[in-house]
PyMOL commands that place a pseudoatom at each C-alpha (Angstrom):
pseudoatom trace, name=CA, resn=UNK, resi=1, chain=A, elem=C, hetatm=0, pos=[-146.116, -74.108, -129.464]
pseudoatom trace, name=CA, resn=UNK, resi=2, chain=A, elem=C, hetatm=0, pos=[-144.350, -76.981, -132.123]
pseudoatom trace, name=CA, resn=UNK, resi=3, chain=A, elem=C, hetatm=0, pos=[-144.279, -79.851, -130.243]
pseudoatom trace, name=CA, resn=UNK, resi=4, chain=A, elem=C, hetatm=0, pos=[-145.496, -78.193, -127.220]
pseudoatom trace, name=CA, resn=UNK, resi=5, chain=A, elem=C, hetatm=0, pos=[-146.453, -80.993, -124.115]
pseudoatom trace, name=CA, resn=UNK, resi=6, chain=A, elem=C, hetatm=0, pos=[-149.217, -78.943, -122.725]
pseudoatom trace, name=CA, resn=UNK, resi=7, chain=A, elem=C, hetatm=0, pos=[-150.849, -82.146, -120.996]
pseudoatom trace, name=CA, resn=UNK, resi=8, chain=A, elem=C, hetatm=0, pos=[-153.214, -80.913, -118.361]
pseudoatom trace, name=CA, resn=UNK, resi=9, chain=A, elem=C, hetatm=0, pos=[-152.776, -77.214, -119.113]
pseudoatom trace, name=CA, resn=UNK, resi=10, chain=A, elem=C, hetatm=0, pos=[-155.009, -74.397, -118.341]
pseudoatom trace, name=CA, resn=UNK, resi=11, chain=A, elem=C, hetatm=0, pos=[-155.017, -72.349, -121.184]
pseudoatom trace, name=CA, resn=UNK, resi=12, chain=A, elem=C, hetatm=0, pos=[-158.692, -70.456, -120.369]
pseudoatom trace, name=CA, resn=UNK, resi=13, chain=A, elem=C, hetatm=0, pos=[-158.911, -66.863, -122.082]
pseudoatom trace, name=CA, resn=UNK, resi=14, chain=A, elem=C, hetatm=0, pos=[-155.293, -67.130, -123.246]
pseudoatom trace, name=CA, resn=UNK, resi=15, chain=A, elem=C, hetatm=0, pos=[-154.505, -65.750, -126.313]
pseudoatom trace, name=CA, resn=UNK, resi=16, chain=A, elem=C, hetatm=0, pos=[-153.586, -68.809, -129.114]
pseudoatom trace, name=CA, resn=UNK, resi=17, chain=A, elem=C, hetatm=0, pos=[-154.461, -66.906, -132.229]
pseudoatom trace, name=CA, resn=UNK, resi=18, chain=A, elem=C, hetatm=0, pos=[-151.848, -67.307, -135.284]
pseudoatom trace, name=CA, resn=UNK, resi=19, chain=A, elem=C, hetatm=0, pos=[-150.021, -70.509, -132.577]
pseudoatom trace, name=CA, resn=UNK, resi=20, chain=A, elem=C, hetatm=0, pos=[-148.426, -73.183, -134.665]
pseudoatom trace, name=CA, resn=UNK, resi=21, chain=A, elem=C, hetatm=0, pos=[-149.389, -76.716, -132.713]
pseudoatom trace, name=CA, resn=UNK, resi=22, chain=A, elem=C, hetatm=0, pos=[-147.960, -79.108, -134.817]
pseudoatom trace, name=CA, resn=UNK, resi=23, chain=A, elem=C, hetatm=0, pos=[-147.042, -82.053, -132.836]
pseudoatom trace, name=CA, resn=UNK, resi=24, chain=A, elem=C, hetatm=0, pos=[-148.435, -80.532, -129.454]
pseudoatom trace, name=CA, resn=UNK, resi=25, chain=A, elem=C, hetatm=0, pos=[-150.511, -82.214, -126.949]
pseudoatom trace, name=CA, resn=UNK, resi=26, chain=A, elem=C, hetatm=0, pos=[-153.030, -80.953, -125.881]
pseudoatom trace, name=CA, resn=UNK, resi=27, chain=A, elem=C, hetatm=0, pos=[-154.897, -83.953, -123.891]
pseudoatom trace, name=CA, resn=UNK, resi=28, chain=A, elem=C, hetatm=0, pos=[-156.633, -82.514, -121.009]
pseudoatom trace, name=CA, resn=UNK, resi=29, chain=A, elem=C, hetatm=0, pos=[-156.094, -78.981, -121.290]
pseudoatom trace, name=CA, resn=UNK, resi=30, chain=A, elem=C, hetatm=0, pos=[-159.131, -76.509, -120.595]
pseudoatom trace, name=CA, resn=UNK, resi=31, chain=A, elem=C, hetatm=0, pos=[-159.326, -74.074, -123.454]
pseudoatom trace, name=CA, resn=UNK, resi=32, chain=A, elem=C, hetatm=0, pos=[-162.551, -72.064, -122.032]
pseudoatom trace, name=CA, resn=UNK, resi=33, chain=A, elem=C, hetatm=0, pos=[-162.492, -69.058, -123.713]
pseudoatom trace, name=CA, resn=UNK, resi=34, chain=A, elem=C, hetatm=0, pos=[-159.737, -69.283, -125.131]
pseudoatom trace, name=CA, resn=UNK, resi=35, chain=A, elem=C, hetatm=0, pos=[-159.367, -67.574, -128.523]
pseudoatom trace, name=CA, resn=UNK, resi=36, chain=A, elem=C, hetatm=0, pos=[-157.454, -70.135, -131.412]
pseudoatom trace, name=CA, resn=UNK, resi=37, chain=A, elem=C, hetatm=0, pos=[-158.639, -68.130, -133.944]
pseudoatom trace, name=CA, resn=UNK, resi=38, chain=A, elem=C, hetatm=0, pos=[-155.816, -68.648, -136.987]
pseudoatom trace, name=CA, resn=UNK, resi=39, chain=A, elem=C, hetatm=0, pos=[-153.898, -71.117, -134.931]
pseudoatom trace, name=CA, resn=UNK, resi=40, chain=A, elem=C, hetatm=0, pos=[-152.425, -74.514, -136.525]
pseudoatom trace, name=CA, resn=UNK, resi=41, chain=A, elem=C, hetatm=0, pos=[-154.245, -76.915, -135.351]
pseudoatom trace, name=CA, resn=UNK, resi=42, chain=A, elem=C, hetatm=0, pos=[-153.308, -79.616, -137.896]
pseudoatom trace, name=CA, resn=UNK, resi=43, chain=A, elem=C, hetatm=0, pos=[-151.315, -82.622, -137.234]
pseudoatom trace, name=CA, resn=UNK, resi=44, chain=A, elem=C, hetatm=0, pos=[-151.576, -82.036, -132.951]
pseudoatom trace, name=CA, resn=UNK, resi=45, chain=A, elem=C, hetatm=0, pos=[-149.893, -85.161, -131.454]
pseudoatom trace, name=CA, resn=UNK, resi=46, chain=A, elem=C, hetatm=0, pos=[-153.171, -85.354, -128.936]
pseudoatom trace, name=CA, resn=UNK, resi=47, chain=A, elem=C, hetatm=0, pos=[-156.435, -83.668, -128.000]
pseudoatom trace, name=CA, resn=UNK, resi=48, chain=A, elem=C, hetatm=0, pos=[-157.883, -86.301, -126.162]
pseudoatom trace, name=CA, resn=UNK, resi=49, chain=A, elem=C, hetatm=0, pos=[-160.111, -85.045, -123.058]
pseudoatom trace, name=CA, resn=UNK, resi=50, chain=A, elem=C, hetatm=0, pos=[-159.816, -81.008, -124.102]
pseudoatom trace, name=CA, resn=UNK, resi=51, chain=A, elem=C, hetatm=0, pos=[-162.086, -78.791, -122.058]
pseudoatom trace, name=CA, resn=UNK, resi=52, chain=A, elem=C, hetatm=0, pos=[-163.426, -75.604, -124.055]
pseudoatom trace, name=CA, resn=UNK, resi=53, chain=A, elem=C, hetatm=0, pos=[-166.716, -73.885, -123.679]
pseudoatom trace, name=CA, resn=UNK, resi=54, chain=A, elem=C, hetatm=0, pos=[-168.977, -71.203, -126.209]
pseudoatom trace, name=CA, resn=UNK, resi=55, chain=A, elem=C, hetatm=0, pos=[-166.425, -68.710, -125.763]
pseudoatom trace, name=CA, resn=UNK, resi=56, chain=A, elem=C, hetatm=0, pos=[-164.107, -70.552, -127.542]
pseudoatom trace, name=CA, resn=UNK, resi=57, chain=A, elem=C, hetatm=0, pos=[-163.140, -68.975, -130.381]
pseudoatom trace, name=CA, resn=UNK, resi=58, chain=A, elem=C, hetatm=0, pos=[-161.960, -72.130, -133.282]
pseudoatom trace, name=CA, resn=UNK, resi=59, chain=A, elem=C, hetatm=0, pos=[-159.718, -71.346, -136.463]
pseudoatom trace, name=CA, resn=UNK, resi=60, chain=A, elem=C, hetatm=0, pos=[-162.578, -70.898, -139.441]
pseudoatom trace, name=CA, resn=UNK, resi=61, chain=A, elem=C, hetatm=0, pos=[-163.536, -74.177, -140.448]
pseudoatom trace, name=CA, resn=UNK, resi=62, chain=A, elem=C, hetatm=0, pos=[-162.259, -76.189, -137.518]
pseudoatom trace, name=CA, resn=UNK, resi=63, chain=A, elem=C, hetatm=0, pos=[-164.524, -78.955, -135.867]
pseudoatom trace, name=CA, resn=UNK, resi=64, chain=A, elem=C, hetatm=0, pos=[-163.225, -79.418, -132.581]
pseudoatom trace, name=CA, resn=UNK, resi=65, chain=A, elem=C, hetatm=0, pos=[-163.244, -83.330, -130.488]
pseudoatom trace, name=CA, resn=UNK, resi=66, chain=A, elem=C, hetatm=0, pos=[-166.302, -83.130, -127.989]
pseudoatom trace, name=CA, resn=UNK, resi=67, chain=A, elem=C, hetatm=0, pos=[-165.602, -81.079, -125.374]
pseudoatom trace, name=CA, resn=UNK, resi=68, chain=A, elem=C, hetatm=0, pos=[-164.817, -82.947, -122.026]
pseudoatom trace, name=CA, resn=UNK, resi=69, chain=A, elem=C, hetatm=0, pos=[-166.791, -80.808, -119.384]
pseudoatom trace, name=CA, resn=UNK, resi=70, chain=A, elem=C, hetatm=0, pos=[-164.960, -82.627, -116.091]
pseudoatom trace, name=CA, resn=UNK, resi=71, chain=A, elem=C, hetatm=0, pos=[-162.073, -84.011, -117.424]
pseudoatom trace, name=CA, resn=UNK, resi=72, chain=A, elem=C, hetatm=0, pos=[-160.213, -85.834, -114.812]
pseudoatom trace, name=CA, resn=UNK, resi=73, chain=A, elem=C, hetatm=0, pos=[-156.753, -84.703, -114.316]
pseudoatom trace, name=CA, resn=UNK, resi=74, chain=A, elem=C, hetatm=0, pos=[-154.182, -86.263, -112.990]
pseudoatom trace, name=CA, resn=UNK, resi=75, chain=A, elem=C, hetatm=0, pos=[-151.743, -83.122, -112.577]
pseudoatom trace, name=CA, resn=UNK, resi=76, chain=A, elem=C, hetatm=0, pos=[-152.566, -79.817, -113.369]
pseudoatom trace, name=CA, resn=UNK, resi=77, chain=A, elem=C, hetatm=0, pos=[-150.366, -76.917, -115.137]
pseudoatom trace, name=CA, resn=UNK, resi=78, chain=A, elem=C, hetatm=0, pos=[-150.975, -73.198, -115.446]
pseudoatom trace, name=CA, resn=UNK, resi=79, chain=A, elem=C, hetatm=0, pos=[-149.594, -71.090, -117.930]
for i in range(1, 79): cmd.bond("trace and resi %d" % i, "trace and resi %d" % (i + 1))
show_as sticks, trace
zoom trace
């Protein structure tokens, strides 16, 4: 996921653990319940507007943004 442009993405319940982000965006992605746990989260490039809820599982440690409840997108991806 290096340098990943997931802009917009749906990434609810997907599997992230152990993911290197480095460089990714993730601006306006919904991560509901999605589970990050162990995933490089350092450097992103942009998590501006990220959806998540309390099933969200975070790398120990991590404080994530506020989460964005109704972001408004202007496309939308699925993976």
């Amino acid at each position: 996921m290096a340098h990943a442009d997931l802009h917009a993405t749906s990434l609810r319940g997907a599997n992230l653990s152990r993911a290197n982000f480095f460089m990714a965006d993730l601006s306006y992605a919904h991560l509901e319940g999605a589970n990050l746990a162990d995933a490089d989260l350092h450097q992103l490039r942009s998590i501006d507007h990220l959806a998540y809820d309390d099933k969200t599982v975070w790398p120990e440690g991590y404080t994530p943004p506020p989460s964005d409840s109704a972001p408004n997108f202007q496309s939308s991806q699925q993976c």
